[in-house]
Structure formats: structure tokens, C-alpha cells
N, C-alpha and C positions, 0 to 999 in steps of 0.2 A: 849438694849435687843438684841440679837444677834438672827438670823432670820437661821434654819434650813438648808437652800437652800447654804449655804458658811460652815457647818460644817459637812454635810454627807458624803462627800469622802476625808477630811481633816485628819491629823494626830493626835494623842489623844493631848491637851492643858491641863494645870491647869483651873479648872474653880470653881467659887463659889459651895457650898454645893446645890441654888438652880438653877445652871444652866445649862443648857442641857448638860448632861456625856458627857465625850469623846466618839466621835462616836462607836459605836459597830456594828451598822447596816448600810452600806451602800445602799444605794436607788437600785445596783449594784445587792449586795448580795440579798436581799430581793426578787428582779427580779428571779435571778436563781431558788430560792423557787418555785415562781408561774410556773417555766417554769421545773419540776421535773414530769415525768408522776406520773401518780393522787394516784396510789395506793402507789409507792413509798412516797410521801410527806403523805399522810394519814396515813401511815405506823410508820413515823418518829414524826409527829405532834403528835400519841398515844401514843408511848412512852416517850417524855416529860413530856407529860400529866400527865401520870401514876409515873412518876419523883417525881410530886409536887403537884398532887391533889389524891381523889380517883377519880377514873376517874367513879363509878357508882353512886359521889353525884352530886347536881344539888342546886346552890343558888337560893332561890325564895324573889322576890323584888316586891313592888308594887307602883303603878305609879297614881299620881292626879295631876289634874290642877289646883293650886289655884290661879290663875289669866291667862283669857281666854280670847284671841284676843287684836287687836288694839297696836300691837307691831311694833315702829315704824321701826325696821329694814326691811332691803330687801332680806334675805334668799329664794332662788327662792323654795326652798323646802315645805315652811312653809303655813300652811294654818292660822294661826293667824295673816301672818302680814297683818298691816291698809292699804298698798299698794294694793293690791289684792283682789275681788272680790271672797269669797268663801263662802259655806255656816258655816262655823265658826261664830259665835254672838261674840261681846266683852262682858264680863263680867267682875266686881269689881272685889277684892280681896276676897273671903272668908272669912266666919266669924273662928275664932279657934275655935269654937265647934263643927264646922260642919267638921271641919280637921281632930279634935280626933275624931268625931265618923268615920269620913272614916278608918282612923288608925286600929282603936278598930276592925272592919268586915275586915280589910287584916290579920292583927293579928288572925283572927278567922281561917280565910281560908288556914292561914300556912308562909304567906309571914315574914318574920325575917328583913327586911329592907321596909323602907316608906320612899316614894322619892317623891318629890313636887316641882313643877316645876312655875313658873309664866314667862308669856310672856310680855317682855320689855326687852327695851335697857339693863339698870340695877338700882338696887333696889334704892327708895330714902328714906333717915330718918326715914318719919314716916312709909313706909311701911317694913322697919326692924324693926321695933319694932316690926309688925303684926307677923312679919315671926317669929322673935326672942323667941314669945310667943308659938307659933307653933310646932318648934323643940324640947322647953321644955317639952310642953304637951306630944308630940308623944316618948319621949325619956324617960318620967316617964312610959310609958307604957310597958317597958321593949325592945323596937325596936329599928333596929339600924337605924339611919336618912341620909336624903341628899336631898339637895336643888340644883334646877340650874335654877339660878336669875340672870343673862345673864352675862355682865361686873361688877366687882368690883373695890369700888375706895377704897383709902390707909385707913386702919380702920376698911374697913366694913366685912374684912375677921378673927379680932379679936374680934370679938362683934356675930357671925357666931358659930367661937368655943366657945368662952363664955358659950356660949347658950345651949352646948355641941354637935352638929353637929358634924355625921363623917365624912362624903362624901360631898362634889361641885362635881357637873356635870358640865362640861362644856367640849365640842364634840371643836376637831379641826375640824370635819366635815368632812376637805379634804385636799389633798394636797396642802401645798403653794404657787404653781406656778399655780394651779387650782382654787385657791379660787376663786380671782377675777370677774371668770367666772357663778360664782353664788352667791355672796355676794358682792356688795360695801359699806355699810354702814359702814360698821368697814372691819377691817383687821386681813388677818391671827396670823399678832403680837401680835394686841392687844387680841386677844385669849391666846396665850402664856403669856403674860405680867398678865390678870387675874392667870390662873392654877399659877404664881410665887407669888402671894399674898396669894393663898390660901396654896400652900406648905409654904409656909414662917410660916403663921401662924400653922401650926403643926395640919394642916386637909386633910384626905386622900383625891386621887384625882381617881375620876371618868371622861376618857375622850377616847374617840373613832371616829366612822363615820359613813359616810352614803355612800352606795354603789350603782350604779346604774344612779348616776345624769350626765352619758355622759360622764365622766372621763377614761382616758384608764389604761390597767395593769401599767402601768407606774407609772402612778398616785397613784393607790392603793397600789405599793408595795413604794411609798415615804409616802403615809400618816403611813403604819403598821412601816416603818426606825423612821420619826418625832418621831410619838408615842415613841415607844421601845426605844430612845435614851434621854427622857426625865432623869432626874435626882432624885428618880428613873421614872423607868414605872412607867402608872398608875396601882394604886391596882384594877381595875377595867376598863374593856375596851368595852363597847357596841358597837358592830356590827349595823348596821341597814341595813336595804335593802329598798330601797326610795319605798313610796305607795304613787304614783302620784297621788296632790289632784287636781280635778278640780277648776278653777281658777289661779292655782299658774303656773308660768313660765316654770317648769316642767311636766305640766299634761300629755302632750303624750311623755315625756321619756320611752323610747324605755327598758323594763325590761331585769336586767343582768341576763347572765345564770347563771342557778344553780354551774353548776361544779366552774365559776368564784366565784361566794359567797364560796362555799366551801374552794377554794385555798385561799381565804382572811382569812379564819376563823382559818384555819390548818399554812398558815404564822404570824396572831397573835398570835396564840399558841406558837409555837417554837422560834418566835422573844422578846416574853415578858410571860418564862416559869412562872411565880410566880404571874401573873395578873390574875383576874376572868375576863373571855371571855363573854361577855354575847349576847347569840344571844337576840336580839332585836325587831325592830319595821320590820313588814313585815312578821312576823312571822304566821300570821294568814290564812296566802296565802299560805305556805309552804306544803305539803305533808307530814307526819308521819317519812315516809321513809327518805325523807330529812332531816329532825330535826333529823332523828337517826344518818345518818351522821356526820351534823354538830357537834353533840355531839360526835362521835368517835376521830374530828378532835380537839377535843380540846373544845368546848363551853361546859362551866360549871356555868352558872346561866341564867336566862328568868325572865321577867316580869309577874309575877302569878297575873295577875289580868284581868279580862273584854273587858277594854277600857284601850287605853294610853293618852297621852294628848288630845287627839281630834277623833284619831283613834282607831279602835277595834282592840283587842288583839287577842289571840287563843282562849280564853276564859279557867277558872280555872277547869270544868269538861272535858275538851276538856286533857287539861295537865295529868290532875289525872288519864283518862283513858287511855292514852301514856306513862309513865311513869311504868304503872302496864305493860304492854306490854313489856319494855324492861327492865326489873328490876331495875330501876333508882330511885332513894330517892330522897326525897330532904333533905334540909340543911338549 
């Protein structure tokens, strides 16, 4: 598996249908983005935008934990993992009924996508089965689905779509040369080497980061290169903005500024015009004004729901009465 860091400023090669395109985004060019005064790049980022989406709709997704805490990885981010003292509890897996009825009241509230997330390495036999049951039920309900069940091994990404599954999640997080710095359980690769089972098997891919975890412009304009040069982009790219949990190795991470979030959001826009941008976790802390931004810059889908995995959302009246505010729909 060929590792991003030796093909971003490389010349275009032949490469398999699932293998990272020929570069289009150098770590380089992406850089100049971030460094274009702000109204200029906001300017440019809007009309992409306007390119390939409407730019006054907005995708609503909603987010559950079916399996909570006691994740043996070390993501310094995470308040599930079992390394970490946080107030996070381990919980089982969820029953599927209690999945559909979460389904059934997103469904209610407007959300078109139900995303389910479980904390672990990755999934084993019998708990795809569980999941396997899971996807079916929420996808008889007429919603579109998406799981991120951490690593996958050979198979378990055809037995996934089986199941009829649209979307894997699964976040590169961060730049490759940054990973390191806050993950060693696994590797940047082995992140890549999943998202290549799940395009393999002919299942959209959901995959973005987290911003804020100490990492410089540098870094954030190689995670938005990585991303954009996959084969293709993802059909969907989550932004996050890190909400320091206490206990986790990041709790007094120093919050990035806004304008930097913005120019993240406005270079995933223009880097990967045909992906849904989705502003993400952090969102709950943001300001009206700023979400209006973000959204000029290119973010066109949010998490319509409460709670996200562990952490609180904007919450769903908090959106509805934002959304009437600057004439934005959803989708």
C-alpha cells in the first residue's frame, strides 16, 4: 500500500482503480490556499460551491453510539479509549431495536442519513452479525446508512454492503507525518489500507479530520492534499474541530482559531469540489455567525442531532432556528 508522504509532489503514475489518483493536490498547492487573504479564498471556495451544489441546501445526518467505551486504541483525542481515565462508561453493543427506534425519531426530526458508530479496534464475527442486522432494519426505513467500526479485515467490507450499507466512516484524522504524534496503536496506513476494502467493495466512503490537536497549517493543508487525492475523494468529508475531553492527552489543547477552521473548510471545498463538506463535531461551541461562514465556505451537511458519540451537538431546535435565519434548507 503506497503511503501518501512519497506521492504528493510526484508526477502522475498508472495506478489501480483503488489506488490513490495521480496527485492533483500537492501539500504545496494546498498551502497557497490557506495563505490567499481570507475574503479572497471565501470568495473562490463560494463559487465551487455554487459549481456543484446549491449552495442554500444543507445535508442532515444523525449520529449514535452503538457500542460505548473500552476501545483498546490510543487516539489521544478520544474519550472512549480503556487507556484514559474520563468520565465515558463502557457500554455493550446495543440491542437492534433499540437502534431502530433511535433511527425511527432521527427520521422524525428530518435527519435522511443514520450513522452508527462503535468503539473498538474492529468489528469481530459475531458482532457483524449484530451490526449486519442493524443496517438492514435502519435501511428498510427508508434512510440512507453508515457505520464506522474502526479497522476492517478482508470480507468484512462485503458482508457491510450486503447488508445494503452506504457509507464507512472512517476519519484519516490527520496528516501522515503527524499521525504518530497522537495515535500509535495503528497507523496512518493501516487507515488507508481499510477505506481500500471498503471502495473495493463498492461502498461510499466517508473520511475527514480533526482540527486543533496541535498540528500546524502544514499539516492541515497535507491532511485536505491526502484526502482530495484519494481515488476518488471521499463522497463525504467531516470536518471536526477537537472538544478537549478531560482525561484524554489533549484536554488542554490550546483551541484553533476560527479564521484557521474556516480556511480548512473553504480549502476542502475547492480541493474535493463534488464531496459533502460536513461541518462536524465542535459545532456546538461555534457562534451563528461562524456556522454562517463556514457555510458560505463550502460546508454543506451537519449532524442534526442532540448528542454525537459521547459529546453534545448544537442540538436540532438550536439548527431549525439558524437555518430560518439565513434561508437554508435542508436535504
Amino acid at each position: 500500500m503506497n503511503t501518501f508522504a512519497a506521492v504528493l509532489d510526484t508526477p502522475p503514475q498508472t495506478v489501480s482503480p483503488v489506488a490513490p489518483a495521480p496527485a492533483k493536490w500537492s501539500v504545496s498547492k494546498v498551502e497557497a490556499l490557506f495563505q490567499m487573504p481570507l475574503m479572497d479564498l471565501l470568495d473562490r471556495a463560494h463559487q465551487v460551491h455554487k459549481e456543484n451544489f446549491n449552495p442554500n441546501e444543507v445535508q442532515r445526518s444523525a449520529l449514535i453510539s452503538i457500542k460505548t467505551g473500552g476501545c483498546s486504541e490510543d487516539c489521544s483525542y478520544c474519550s472512549q479509549s480503556a487507556r484514559y481515565h474520563t468520565a465515558t462508561e463502557r457500554e455493550g453493543l446495543m440491542q437492534v431495536e433499540d437502534v431502530v427506534k433511535a433511527a425511527k425519531e432521527a427520521k422524525a426530526n428530518g435527519a435522511t442519513r443514520f450513522c452508527m458508530g462503535a468503539a473498538w479496534r474492529g468489528p469481530k464475527e459475531k458482532q457483524m452479525e449484530v451490526v449486519t442486522q442493524m443496517i438492514r432494519e435502519v435501511k428498510a426505513l427508508g434512510m440512507e446508512t453508515c457505520v464506522t467500526l474502526g479497522m476492517l479485515k478482508e470480507g468484512q467490507a462485503e458482508q457491510l454492503k450486503e447488508a445494503g450499507l452506504d457509507y464507512y466512516n472512517h476519519n484519516l484524522d490527520t496528516d501522515s507525518e503527524f499521525y504518530a504524534n497522537l495515535i500509535t496503536t495503528h497507523t496512518h496506513t493501516d487507515r488507508l489500507n481499510t477505506i481500500d476494502l471498503v471502495r473495493r467493495a463498492g461502498i461510499k466512503i466517508c473520511s475527514g479530520g480533526i482540527l486543533g490537536m496541535g498540528e500546524s497549517r502544514r499539516n492541515r493543508a497535507a491532511l485536505v492534499a491526502q484526502l482530495a487525492n484519494l481515488n476518488p475523494p471521499p463522497d463525504s468529508v467531516p470536518i471536526n474541530n477537537l472538544i478537549p475531553i478531560p482525561g484524554t492527552p489533549l484536554a488542554d489543547a490550546e483551541r484553533l482559531d476560527n479564521f484557521e477552521f474556516l480556511r480548512t473548510i473553504a480549502a476542502a471545498r475547492i480541493a474535493m469540489p463534488k464531496s459533502y463538506v460536513r461541518l462536524s463535531a465542535g459545532r456546538e461551541s461555534m457562534s451563528e455567525e461562524f456556522q454562517a461562514l463556514c457555510f458560505f465556505a463550502g460546508a454543506n451537511s451537519i449532524f442534526y442531532c442532540d448528542k454525537l458519540l459521547t459529546a453534545l451537538n448544537a442540538g436540532t431546535n438550536r439548527d431549525a432556528a439558524l437555518f430560518e435565519k439565513l434561508g437554508l434548507s435542508f436535504v
